[in-house]
N, C-alpha and C positions, 0 to 999 in steps of 0.2 A: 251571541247577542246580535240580532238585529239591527239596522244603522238605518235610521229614516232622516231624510231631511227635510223641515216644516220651512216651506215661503212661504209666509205670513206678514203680511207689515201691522198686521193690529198687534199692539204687545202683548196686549194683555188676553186675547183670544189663544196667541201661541203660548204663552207662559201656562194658561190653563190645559191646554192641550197636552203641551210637552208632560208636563206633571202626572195629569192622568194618564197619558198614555206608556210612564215611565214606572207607575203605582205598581203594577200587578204583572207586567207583560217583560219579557227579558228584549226591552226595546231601549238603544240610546237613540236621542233624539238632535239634529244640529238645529236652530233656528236662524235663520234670515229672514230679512226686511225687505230684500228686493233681488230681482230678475241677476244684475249684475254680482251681487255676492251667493248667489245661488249656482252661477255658471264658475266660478272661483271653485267655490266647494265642490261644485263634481269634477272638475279636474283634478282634487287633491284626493278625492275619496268616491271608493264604490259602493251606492249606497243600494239597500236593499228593497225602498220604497221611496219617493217623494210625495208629498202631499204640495198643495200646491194653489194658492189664491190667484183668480182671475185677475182682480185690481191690483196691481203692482207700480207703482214709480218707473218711472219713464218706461218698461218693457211690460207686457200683458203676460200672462200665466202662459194662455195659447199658444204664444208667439216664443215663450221660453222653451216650453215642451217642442215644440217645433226645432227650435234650435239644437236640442240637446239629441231628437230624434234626426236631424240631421249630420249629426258628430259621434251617429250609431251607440249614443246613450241607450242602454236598454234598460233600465231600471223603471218598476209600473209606477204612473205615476195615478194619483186621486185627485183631480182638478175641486177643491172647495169654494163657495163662490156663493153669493148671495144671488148673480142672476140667473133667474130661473123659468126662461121665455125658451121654446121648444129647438128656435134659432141657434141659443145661445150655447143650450146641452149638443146638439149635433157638432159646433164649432170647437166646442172645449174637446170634446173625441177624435173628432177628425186631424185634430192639434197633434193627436198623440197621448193622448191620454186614457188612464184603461177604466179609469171610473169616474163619475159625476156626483157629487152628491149638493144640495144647494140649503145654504145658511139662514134661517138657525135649523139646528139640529141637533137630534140627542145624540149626547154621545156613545151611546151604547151601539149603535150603529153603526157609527162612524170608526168603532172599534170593531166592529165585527165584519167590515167592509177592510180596513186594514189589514186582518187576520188572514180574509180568504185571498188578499193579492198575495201577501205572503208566503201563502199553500205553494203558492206557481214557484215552478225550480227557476231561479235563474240561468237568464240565456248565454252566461258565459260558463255555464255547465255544462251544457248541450255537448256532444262528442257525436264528432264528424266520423271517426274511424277510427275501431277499435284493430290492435294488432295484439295476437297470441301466437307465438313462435311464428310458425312461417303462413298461419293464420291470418286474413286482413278480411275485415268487413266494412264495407262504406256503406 
């Protein structure tokens, strides 16, 4: 199963998300309200994807993703965000973020942009150097 974490402060936007994205998909979903219970939760868990709203209380999405790519968090994140000025998509990426997508939106999409971050192996899979008997490739 899948482990996504939705930073969302709309309730009721992450309640509808969480739900549908919990329907049909072997995905569990944590939700938070803000930048600071978002940075709690990836220290307690490796999550597989974050999705992630620009507008947060006191901390900015950007500025989370920054942080957590500074503390070598590797997990993709989806910055979701209603601004959608050319500014603002370059900023949310260059944050550290692997995808943009801007509010409203279907969600058909939005699951289908979940889907293929998913595709990508996680980077604490990666192997540096396999050894077979007296074998060693780097």
């Amino acid at each position: 199963m899948k482990l996504i974490l939705l930073v969302e402060d709309d309730t009721e936007l992450a309640q509808s998300l969480e739900n549908r994205l919990t329907r049909n998909d072997p995905y569990q979903v944590h939700h938070v309200e803000s930048a600071e219970e978002a940075l709690e939760k990836t220290a307690e868990h490796r999550y597989d994807l974050m999705i992630v709203d620009w507008m947060l209380p006191e901390m900015n999405g950007p500025r989370l993703i920054e942080e957590l790519r500074e503390e070598d968090y590797a997990a993709p994140a989806l910055m979701l965000t209603v601004r959608d000025e050319m500014d603002d998509l370059v900023r949310g990426l260059e944050s550290g973020a692997d995808d943009y997508m801007t509010k409203p939106f279907e969600f058909e999409e939005l699951q289908a942009r979940v889907r293929a971050l998913l595709r990508r192996p996680p980077e604490w899979t990666t192997i540096d150097e396999i050894e077979v008997g007296p074998l060693r490739i780097n």
